[in-house]
Every structure is written in structure tokens, then in C-alpha cells.
N, C-alpha and C positions, 0 to 999 in steps of 0.2 A: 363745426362749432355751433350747434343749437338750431341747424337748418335740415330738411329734410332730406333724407339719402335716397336718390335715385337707383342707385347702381344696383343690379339686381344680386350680387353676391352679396350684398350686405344686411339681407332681411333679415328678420328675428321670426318672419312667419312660420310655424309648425316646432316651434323653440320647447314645445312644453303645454301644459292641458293649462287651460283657462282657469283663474281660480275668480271666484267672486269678488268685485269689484275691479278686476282687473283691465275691464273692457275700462271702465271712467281713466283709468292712468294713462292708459293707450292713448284715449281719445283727447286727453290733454296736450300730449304729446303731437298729435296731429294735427298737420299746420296747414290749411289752406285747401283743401282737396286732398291730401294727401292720404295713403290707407295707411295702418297700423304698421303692416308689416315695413312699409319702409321705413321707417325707424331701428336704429338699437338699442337695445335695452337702456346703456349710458347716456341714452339724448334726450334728458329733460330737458324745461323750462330753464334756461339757466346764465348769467350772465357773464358774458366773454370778454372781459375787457384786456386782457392779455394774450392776444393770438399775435403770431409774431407774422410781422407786415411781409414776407413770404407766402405768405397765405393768402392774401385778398389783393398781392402787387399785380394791377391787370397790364403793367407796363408791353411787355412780350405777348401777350393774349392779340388772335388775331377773327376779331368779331365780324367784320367785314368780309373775311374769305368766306367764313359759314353762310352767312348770308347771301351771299354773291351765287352761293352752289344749291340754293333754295332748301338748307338745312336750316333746321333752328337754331337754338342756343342750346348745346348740350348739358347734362347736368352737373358737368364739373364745372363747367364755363357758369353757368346759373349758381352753383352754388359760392363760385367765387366772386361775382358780381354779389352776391348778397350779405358776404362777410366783409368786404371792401365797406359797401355802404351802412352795414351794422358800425362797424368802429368808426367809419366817420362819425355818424350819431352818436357817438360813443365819446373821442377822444377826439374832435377836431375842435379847434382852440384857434381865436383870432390871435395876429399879432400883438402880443404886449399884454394877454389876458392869460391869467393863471389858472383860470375854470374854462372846462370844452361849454363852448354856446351851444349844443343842440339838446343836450337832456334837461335844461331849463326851458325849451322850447319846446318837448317834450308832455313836462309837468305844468304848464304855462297851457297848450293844448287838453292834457284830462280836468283841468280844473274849469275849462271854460265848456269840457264837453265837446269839442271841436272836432270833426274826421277829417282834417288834413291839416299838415303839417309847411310852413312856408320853407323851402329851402334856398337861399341864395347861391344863383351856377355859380359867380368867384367862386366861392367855397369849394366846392365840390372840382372846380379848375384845380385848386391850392391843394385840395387831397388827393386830388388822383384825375389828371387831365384825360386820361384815357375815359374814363367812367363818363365824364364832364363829354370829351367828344360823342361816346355813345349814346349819351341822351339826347342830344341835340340833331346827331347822325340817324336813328333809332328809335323813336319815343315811343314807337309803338309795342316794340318787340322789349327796352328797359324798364322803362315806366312801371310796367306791372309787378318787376319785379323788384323795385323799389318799394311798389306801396303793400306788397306781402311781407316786405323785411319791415316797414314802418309800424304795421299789423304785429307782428313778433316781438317786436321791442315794445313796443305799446302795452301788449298784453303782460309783457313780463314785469313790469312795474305798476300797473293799474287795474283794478278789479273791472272795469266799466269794458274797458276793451279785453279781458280777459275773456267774459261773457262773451263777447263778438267773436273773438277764435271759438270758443266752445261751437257757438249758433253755425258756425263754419262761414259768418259771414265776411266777405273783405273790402269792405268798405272806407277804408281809410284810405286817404292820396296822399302821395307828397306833390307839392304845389311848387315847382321850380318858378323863380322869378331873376328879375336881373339878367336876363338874358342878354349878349352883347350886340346883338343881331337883330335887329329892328327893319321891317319889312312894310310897307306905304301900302294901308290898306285895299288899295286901287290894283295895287299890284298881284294881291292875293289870288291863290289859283287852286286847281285840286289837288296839285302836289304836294300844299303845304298842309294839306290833312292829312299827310303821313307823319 
């Protein structure tokens, strides 16, 4: 849904002769470090508000085994992590509010100019606890791949951060707060730089 394909059967590389201007389309299309060829043809820019929660349910995902076995975060795993957190910023909605709080948090951030985004953990507990425990379990190995997906949305509604994917820069954070786990600065240690 609008993120970039890993899997290496699914390139578009050697698809057909280059025609002029077709490197810019490409290049639009590429999100984050990613080459051309990992894309297909069908994966513009493009806004997914109807992906059915099948798709980004990380409930049964088992992110802690990968880790445990000094593997990464594969790219099914990654790109499901990044559709789960796209439609939270997409369609999560406090209790008793009829509009999703995060794309006015969104337009609220391009107009102030701002590269990082506040996101409250309830939230993100209320949308998806597993995501919510990976962050906090994780932040090293989720985190990043939260603020490529904030980058992605970003660019697809704002000229300012469009530019920024173009420059292939990723500088945008989402800034988790409200944390419920509060730790006595005394206490702090190098483990909690992980």
C-alpha cells in the first residue's frame, strides 16, 4: 500500500527501455534509500485510507523471536509495521471525536514547518498494543521506521516535505510522548540507550 517492495520477485527492473523523463517518475516513487527497481509500476504516491486491518494487524506477528535470533525486521514484517502506523495517522480517532486527530496534527506540523510529529503512546496502545509494546520493547530497530512512514505521508500531502523525499533526505521524527513508564533519573543506565 504505497511502501516500498522488498521482495525481490517483485521488481520492475529490466521491465522495458527507459523513455525520457522517466527516471523523475521513478525517482518519485522512491522512498527513502530505496532503488527504482524495487517498486512496481502501480506504486505511486498515493493515499490508502481503505486498506483492510488484515493488513497492518501485527496482533500474531512475533518481533521478539527475530530479534532474539540476531535477525532483523524482515520486509514483510517492515512493511507491515509501516501500514499499521500509516492508517493510524490516517484514521485513528479519539473517543467521542468524529474526525482522526493525526492528519490535523499532520497539517498543523507543515504549516508551522516543524520535522517531527508529537505522538501520544495511549494512542498508539488504543491502535495497535503490539506496535505500542514494540516501541517501547525496540525503539531502536521501530522508531526509524515510523519516521520513513511519517516522511511518506508527509510528502504525499505537502510540497515542503515532498522536496525532502525528492533530496532523499529523512529527517522527520515522530516524537512519542506520554510514556507510562517513568524511570528516576538516578537511576538511568546504558541500557536505557537502547
Amino acid at each position: 500500500p504505497g511502501f516500498p517492495i522488498s521482495s525481490s520477485g517483485m521488481s520492475d527492473a529490466g521491465s522495458g527501455p527507459e523513455t525520457p523523463g522517466s527516471g523523475r517518475a521513478k525517482r518519485r516513487r522512491t522512498r527513502l534509500g530505496a532503488t527504482p527497481s524495487e517498486f512496481g509500476e502501480g506504486d505511486d504516491l498515493e493515499d490508502d485510507k481503505d486498506v483492510p486491518e488484515y493488513e497492518y494487524d501485527l496482533t500474531h506477528e512475533k518481533l521478539d523471536e527475530t530479534l532474539s535470533k540476531g535477525l532483523g525486521i524482515d520486509s514483510r514484517l517492515e512493511r507491515k509495521i509501516k501500514t499499521c502506523f500509516q492508517q493510524f495517522l490516517l484514521r485513528f480517532k479519539l473517543e467521542g471525536q468524529s474526525e482522526p486527530r493525526y492528519p490535523d496534527m499532520l497539517r498543523k506540523m507543515a504549516e508551522e514547518n516543524q520535522r517531527h510529529l508529537d505522538v501520544n503512546f495511549g494512542h498508539l496502545q488504543q491502535w495497535s498494543a503490539q506496535l505500542a509494546l514494540w516501541i517501547a520493547d525496540h525503539p531502536a530497530r521501530v522508531m526509524p521506521i515510523l519516521n520513513e512512514t511519517l516522511l511518506f505521508e508527509a510528502a504525499l500531502k505537502f510540497g515542503t516535505y515532498k522536496s525532502l523525499l525528492d533530496s532523499e533526505e529523512t529527517e522527520l521524527r515522530v516524537a512519542v510522548h506520554a510514556f507510562p513508564v517513568r524511570e528516576p533519573i538516578r537511576e538511568l543506565s546504558t541500557r536505557h540507550l537502547d
